[in-house]
C-alpha positions as CSV (number, residue, x, y, z in Angstrom):
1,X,212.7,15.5,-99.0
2,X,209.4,17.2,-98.1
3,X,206.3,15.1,-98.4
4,X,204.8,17.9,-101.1
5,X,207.6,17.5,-103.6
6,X,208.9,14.7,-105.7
7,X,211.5,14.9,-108.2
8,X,210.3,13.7,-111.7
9,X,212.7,13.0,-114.3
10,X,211.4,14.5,-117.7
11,X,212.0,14.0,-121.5
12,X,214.9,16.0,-121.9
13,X,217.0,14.6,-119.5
14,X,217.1,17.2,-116.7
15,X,214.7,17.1,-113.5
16,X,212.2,18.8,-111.7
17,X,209.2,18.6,-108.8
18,X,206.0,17.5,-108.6
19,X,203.9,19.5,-106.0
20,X,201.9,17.2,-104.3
21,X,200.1,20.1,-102.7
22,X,199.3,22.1,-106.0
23,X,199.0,18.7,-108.0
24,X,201.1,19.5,-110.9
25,X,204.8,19.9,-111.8
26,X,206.9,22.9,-112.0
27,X,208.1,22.5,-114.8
28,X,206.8,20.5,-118.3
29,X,206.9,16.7,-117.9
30,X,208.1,16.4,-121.8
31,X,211.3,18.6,-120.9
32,X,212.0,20.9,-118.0
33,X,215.2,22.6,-119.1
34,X,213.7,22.9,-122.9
35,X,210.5,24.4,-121.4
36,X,212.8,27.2,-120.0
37,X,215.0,27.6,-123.3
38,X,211.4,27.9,-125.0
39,X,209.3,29.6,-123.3
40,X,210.8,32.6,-121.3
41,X,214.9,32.8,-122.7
42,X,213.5,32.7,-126.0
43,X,209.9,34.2,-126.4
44,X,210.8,36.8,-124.3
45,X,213.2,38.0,-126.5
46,X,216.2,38.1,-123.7
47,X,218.0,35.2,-125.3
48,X,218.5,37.9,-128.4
49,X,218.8,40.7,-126.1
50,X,221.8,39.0,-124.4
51,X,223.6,38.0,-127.7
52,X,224.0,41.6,-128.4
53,X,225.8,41.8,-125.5
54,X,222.9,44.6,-124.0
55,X,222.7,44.9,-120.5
56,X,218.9,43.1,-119.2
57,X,217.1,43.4,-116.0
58,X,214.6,40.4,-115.9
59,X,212.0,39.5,-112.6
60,X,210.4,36.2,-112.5
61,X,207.3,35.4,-110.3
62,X,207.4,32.1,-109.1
63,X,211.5,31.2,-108.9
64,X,210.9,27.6,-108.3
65,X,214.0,25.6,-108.7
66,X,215.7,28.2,-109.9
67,X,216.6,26.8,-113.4
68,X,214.4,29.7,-115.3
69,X,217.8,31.8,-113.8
70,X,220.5,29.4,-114.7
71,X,219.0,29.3,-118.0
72,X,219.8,32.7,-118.4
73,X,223.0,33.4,-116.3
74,X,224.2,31.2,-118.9
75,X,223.3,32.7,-121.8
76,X,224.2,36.5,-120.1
77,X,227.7,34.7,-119.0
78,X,228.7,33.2,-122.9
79,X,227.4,36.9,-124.3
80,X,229.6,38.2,-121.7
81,X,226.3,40.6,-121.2
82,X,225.0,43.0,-117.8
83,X,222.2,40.5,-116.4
84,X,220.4,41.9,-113.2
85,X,217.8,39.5,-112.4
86,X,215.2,39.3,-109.2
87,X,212.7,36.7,-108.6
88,X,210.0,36.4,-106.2
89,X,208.9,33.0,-104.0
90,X,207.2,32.3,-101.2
91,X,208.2,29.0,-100.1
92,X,212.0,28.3,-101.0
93,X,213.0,24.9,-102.0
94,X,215.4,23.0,-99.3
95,X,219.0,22.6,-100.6
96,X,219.3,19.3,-100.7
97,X,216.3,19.2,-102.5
98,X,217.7,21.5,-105.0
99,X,221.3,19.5,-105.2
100,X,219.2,16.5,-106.1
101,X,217.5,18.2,-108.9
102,X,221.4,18.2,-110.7
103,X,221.3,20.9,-112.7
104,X,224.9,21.4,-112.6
105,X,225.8,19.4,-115.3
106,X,223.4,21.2,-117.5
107,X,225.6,24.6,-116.3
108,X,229.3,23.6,-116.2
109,X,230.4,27.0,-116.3
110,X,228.5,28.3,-113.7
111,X,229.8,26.2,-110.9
112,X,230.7,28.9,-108.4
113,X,226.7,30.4,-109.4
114,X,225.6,27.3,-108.4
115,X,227.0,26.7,-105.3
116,X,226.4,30.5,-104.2
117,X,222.6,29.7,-105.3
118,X,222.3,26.4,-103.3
119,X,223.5,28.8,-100.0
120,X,220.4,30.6,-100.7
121,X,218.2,27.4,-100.3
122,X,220.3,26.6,-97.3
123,X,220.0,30.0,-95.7
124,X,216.6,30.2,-96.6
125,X,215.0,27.2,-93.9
126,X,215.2,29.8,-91.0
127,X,215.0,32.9,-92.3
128,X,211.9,34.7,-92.2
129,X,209.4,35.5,-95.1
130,X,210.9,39.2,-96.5
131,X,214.3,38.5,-96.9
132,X,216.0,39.5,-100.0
133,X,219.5,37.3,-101.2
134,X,221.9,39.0,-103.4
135,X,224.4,37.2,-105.5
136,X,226.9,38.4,-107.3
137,X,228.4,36.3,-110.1
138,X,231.5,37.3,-112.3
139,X,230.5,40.9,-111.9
140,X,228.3,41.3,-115.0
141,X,225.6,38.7,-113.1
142,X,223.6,40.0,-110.1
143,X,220.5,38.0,-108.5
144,X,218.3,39.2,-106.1
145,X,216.2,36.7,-104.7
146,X,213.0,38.1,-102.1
147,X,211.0,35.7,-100.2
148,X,207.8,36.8,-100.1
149,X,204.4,36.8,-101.1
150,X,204.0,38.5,-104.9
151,X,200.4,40.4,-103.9
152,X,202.2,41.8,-100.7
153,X,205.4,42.7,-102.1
154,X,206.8,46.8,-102.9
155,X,208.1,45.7,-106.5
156,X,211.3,47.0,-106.7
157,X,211.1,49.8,-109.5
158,X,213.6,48.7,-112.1
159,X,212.2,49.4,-115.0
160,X,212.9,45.6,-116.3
161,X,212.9,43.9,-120.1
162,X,211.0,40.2,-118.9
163,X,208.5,39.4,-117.1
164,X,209.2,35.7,-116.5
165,X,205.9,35.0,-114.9
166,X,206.3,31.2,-114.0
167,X,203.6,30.7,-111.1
168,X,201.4,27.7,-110.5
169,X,198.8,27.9,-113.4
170,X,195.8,29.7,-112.5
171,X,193.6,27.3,-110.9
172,X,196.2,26.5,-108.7
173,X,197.3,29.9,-107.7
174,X,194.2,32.6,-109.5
175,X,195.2,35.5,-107.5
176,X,199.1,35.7,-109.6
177,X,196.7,35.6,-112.5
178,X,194.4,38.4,-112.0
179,X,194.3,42.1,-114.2
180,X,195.2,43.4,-110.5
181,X,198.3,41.7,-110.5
182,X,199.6,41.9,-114.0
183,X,198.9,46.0,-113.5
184,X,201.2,45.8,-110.6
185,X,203.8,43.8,-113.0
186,X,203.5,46.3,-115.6
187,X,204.2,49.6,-113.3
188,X,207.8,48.4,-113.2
189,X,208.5,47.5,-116.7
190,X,210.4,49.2,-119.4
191,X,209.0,50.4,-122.5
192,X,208.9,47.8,-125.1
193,X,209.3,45.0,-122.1
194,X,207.7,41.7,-122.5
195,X,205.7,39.3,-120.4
196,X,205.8,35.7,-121.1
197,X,204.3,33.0,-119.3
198,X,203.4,29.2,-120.0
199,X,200.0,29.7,-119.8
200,X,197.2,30.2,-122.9
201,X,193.8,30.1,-121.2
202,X,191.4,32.4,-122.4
203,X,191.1,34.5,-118.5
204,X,194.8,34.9,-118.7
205,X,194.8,36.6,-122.3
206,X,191.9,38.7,-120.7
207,X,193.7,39.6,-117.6
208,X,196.5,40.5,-119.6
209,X,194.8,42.7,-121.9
210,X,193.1,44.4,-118.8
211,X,196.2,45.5,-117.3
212,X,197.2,47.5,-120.4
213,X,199.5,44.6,-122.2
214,X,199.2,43.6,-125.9
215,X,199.2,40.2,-126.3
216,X,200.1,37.5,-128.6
217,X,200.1,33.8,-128.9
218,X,203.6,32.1,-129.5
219,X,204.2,28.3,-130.5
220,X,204.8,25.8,-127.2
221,X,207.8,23.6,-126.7
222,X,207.2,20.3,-127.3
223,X,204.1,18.9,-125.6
224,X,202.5,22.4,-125.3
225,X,200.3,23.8,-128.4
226,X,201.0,27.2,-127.4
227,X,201.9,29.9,-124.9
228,X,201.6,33.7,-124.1
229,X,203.6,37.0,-124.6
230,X,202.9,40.2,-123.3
231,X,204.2,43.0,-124.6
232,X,204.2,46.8,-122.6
């Protein structure tokens, strides 16, 4: 395990890492896999959008441990709904490190998903910075995966329905939190799409609003007053 990550067992049950190189976790300490549920499958609106069965192109900044995805490969896979989904990151997690985290059990019907996504992680340690991964899961799930840095990166011009925008919070990482950045989110959204993010702070609500987004404040998952949408 790299000296910069620990895992961390939170309130819910389920796992993730503590950065000791950013000094915080990557996901909430009072429940990783409810944070997820909470704050970008449901405040997005994509856990709805799915149970309708519509087809959904999310990108995430920040793909972490990947359990923002499984989150909602699952929820696409019960709907039996079209889920195209790309993510950006830098630094990809090893694969054991990512087996350790145990998220299958969360995700029983997703075995195959999960072993195809812990090849990324594996495949990942010598590849260079600008590859892209493509999985293909039960042909109605597609995730593209780009290694890369988010202010150097051509967004790919999908027009997508989320923004999962799950980076280090903004002291850590204030250059993903910048009106510059969210403007370059927003060229590739769809009409009606809709950011959501953990993060309240007053500069983020103004960044937001700078980049041409309307936002609102939501309700936080346990442990967390409240968080941010962002609608196009």
């Amino acid at each position: 395990m790299p000296a910069d990550n620990k895992i961390i067992e939170t309130s819910d049950g389920s796992r993730t890492l503590f950065s000791a190189v950013y000094r915080q976790s990557y996901h909430s300490k009072h429940g990783a896999l409810n944070e997820c549920e909470h704050v970008y499958l449901q405040a997005s609106g994509m856990a709805e959008r799915l149970r309708k069965g519509l087809a959904t192109r999310i990108i995430e900044v920040g793909f972490g441990t990947g359990l923002n995805f499984l989150t909602t490969a699952a929820a696409a896979k019960k709907a039996g709904a079209q889920l195209d989904y790309w993510a950006v990151e830098k630094q990809l997690l090893p694969a054991s490190l990512f087996l350790e985290l145990d998220y299958i059990k969360f995700f029983p019907g997703l075995d195959s998903l999960f072993s195809s996504l812990a090849m990324v992680f594996k495949s990942a340690k010598n590849d260079s910075v600008g590859n892209v991964w493509k999985i293909q899961f039960a042909e109605t799930i597609t995730l593209h995966v780009m290694r890369c840095d988010a202010l150097r990166l051509t967004l790919p011009q999908q027009q997508f329905n989320a923004v999962y925008h799950d980076a280090f919070s903004p002291a850590a990482n204030p250059e993903l939190w910048t009106a510059a950045f969210f403007m370059k989110i927003k060229s590739c959204c769809a009409a009606g799409a809709v950011l959501s993010t953990y993060s309240s702070k007053k500069t983020v609500q103004t960044a937001l609003c700078e980049a041409g987004f309307t936002v609102e404040k939501q309700p936080g998952p346990w442990g967390k007053r409240d968080i941010l949408t962002a609608r196009v």
